[in-house]
C-alpha positions in Angstrom: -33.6 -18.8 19.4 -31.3 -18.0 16.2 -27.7 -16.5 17.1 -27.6 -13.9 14.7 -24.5 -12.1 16.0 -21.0 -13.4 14.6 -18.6 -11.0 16.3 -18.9 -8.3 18.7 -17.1 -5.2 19.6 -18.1 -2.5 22.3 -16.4 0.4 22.3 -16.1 3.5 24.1 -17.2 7.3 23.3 -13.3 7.9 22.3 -12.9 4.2 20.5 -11.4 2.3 22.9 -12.7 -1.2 22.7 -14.1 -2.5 26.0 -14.8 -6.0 24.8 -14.6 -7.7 21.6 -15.5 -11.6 20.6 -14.3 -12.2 17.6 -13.2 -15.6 16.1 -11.3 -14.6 13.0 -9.4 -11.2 13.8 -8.0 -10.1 11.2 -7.6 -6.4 12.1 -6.1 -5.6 15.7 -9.2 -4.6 17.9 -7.7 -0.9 19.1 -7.4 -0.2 15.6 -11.0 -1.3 14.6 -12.4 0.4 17.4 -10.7 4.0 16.7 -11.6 3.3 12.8 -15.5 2.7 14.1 -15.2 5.9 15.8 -13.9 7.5 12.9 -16.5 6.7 10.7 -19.3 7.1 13.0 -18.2 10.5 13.9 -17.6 11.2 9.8 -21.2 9.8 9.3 -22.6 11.9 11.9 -21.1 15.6 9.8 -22.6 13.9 7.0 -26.3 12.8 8.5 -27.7 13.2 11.9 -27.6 10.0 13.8 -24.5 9.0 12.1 -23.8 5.3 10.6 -26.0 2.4 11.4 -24.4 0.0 9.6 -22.4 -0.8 6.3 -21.5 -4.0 4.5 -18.2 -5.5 3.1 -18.8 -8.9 0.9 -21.1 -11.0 2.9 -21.0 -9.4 6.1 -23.0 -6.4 7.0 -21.9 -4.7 9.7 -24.2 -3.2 12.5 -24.2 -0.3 14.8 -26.2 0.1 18.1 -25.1 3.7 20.1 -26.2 4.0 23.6 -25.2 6.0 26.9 -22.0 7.2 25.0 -21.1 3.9 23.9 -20.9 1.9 20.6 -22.0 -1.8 20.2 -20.9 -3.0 16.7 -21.7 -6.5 15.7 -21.2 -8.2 12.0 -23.8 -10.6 10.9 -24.5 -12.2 7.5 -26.3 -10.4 5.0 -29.5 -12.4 5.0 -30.2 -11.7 8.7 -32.2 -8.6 8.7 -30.9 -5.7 10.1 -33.4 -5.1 12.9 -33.2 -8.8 14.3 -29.5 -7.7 14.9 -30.1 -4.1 15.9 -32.5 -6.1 18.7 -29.9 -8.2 19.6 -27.2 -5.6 20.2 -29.9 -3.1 22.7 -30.0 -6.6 24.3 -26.6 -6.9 24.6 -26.5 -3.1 25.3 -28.8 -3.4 28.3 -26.9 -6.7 29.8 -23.4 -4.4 29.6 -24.8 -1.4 31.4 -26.4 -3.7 34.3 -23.6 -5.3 34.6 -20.9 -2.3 34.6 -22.8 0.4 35.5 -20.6 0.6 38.4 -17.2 -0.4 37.2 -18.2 2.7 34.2 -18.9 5.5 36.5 -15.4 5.2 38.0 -13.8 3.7 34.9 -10.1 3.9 34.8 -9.5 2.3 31.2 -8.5 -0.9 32.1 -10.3 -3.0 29.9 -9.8 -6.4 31.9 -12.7 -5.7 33.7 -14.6 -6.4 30.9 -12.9 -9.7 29.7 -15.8 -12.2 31.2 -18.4 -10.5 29.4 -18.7 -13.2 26.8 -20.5 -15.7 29.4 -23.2 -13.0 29.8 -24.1 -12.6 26.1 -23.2 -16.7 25.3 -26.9 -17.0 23.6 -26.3 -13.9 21.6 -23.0 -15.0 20.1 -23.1 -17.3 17.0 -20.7 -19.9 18.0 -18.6 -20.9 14.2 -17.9 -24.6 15.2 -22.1 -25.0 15.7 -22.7 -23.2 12.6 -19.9 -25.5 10.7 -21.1 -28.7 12.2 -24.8 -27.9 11.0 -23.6 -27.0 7.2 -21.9 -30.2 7.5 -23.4 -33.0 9.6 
C-alpha cells in the first residue's frame, strides 16, 4: 500500500489539536489548529460544507470533518484528493475506536492522545523512506 499522508493533525470542534505528526513544523501546532478552525468555519458562511481542502506550493492540504472533529492531512499534489480523503475516514474511524471513551469525558489534556502515531504507522509517509527511495 502507498502512504499518501505526510503530516497529520486532528483537531477539536474549538481547534485544539488533539494529535499532530508532523516532521517539519514550521508553524506551532495550537496555532495551526485554531487557524484550521478559522478557515473552516469562514468557508462554511461562504459554502455549505465548508473547506475541503486548499493548496500552498506543492502541498495540498486536505480536510476530513467527522463527529465534531477535524482530521487535516497535507499530501503532495499528484496524490489525488480522494485517495487522501480515504485515508483520513480511515484514520478518522481508528481515532474514534480508540478514544471513544477517553472523548466522552474529555478533560483537554491532550497527552492522552500522544501514542496515536503507532495506530496509524501505515498511513503515515515516513520522509527518511521516501528520501532513501529518491536516492538509493
Amino acid at each position: 500500500m502507498v502512504k499518501v499522508v505526510q503530516d497529520i493533525w486532528i483537531l477539536s470542534e474549538s481547534g485544539i489539536v488533539l494529535f499532530s505528526r508532523v516532521f517539519n513544523p514550521k508553524v506551532n501546532e495550537q496555532l495551526f489548529g485554531a487557524l484550521m478552525t478559522a478557515l473552516n468555519s469562514f468557508a462554511s458562511e461562504l459554502a455549505k460544507g465548508g473547506l475541503s481542502n486548499f493548496e500552498l506550493s506543492s502541498i495540498r492540504f486536505t480536510i476530513y470533518k467527522d463527529k465534531g472533529h477535524i482530521f487535516v492531512a497535507n499530501s503532495a499534489k499528484k496524490v489525488k484528493e480522494k485517495k487522501v480523503q480515504y485515508e483520513l475516514k480511515v484514520i478518522a474511524e481508528k481515532f474514534f475506536d480508540k478514544y471513544s471513551d477517553v472523548l466522552a469525558s474529555w478533560d483537554s489534556d491532550i497527552n492522552f492522545f500522544a501514542n496515536f502515531n503507532e495506530d496509524i504507522d501505515d498511513s503515515l509517509e515516513d520522509t527518511i523512506k521516501k528520501f532513501q527511495k529518491a536516492f538509493w
